[in-house]
C-alpha positions in Angstrom: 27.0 39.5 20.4 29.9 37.6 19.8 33.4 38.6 19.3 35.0 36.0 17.1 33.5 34.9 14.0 32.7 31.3 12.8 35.7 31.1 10.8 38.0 31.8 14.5 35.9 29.0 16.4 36.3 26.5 13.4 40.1 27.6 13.3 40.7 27.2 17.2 38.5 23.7 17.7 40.5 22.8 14.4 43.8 22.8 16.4 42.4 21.3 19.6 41.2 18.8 17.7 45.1 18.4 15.6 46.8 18.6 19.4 43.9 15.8 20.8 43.7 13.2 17.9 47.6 13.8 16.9 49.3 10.9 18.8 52.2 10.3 17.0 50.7 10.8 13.6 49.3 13.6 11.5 45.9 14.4 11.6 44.2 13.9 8.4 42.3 16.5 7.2 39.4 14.4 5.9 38.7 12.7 9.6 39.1 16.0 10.7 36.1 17.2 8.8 34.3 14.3 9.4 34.3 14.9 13.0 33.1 18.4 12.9 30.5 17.6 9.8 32.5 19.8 7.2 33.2 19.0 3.9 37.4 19.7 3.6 37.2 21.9 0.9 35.7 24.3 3.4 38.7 23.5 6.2 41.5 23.3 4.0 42.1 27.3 3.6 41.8 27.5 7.3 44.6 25.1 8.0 46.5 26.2 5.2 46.9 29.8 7.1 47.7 28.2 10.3 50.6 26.0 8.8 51.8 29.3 6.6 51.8 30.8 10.0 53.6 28.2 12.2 51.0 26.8 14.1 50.4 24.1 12.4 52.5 22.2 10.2 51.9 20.1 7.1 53.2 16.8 6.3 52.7 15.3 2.8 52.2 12.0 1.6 49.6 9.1 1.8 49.7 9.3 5.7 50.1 12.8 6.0 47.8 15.4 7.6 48.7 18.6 10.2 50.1 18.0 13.8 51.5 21.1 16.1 54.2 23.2 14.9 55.0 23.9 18.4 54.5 23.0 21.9 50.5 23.0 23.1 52.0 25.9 25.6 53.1 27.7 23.1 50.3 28.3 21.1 47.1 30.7 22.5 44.0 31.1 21.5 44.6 34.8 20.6 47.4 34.0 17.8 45.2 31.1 16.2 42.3 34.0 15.8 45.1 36.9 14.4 46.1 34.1 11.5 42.9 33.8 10.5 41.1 36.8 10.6 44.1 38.2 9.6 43.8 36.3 6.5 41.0 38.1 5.0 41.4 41.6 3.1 39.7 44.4 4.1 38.0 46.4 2.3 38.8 50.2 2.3 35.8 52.0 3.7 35.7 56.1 4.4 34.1 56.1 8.1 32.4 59.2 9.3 34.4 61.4 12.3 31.7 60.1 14.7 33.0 56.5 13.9 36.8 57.2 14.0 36.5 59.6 16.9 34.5 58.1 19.1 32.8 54.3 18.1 36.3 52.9 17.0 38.4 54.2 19.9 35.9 52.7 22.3 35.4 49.3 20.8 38.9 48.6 20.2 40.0 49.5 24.0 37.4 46.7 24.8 39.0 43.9 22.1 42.4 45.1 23.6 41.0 43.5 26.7 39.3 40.7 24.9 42.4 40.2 23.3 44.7 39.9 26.4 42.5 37.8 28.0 42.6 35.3 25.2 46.4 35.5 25.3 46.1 33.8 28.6 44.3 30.9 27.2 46.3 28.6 25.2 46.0 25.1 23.2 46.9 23.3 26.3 44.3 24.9 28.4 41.7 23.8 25.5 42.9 20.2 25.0 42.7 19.8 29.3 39.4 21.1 29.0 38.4 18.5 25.7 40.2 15.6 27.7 38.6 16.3 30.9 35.0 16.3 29.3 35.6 13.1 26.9 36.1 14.7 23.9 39.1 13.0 22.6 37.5 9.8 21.6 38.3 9.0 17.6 35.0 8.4 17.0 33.2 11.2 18.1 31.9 13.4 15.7 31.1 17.3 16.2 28.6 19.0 14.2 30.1 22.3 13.7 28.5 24.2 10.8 29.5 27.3 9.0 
């Protein structure tokens, strides 16, 4: 079963794919879509909480687009998935004792861990990773749907 939801894969191959494809200019968000096979109305809130969040950061205008806020080093893979989970609401649920006693303490000890061990990884990691299996061409595109 996986841990991170669609939403925090699109989100993290989103900034690999700003940090790859950002040489010197923004990243438009159309080409962006393109090359994961979304239409932008569906990546736009996502980028929208990473640049209200620092990680990314917009630049307006006809040639304008997202690029890093920061350093590839300085961004993990762990903060990408907090803005954007974080940027749903919950919905307040009463849980039964069994639950809060026992199910919740349990599962969150083993995210706590899942959670460190994606603060190790960060963008650079990732974008050595895309480089190093070719997937920082311009022209590729990567079906990614949601």
């Amino acid at each position: 079963m996986p841990r991170l939801s669609d939403k925090s894969l699109l989100a993290i191959a989103a900034v690999v794919d700003v940090a790859v494809h950002a040489r010197g200019a923004p990243v438009a968000a159309k080409a962006l879509a393109a090359r994961h096979g979304l239409p932008p109305r569906r990546l736009e809130p996502v980028l929208q909480a990473l640049v209200h969040a620092g990680v990314l950061k917009g630049v307006r205008g006809p040639r304008g687009g997202y690029e890093l806020a920061r350093e590839r080093r300085r961004v993990s893979v762990a903060e990408i998935v907090r803005v954007v989970e974080g940027a749903e609401e919950e919905k307040e649920i009463i849980l039964p004792p069994l639950v809060t006693e026992v199910v919740q303490p349990a599962v969150a000890a083993a995210e706590d861990t899942f959670d460190t061990a994606l603060d190790g990884v960060t963008l650079e990691d990732l974008c050595r990773a895309a480089d190093d299996k070719g997937h920082g061409s311009e022209h590729e595109r990567i079906d990614f749907a949601i």
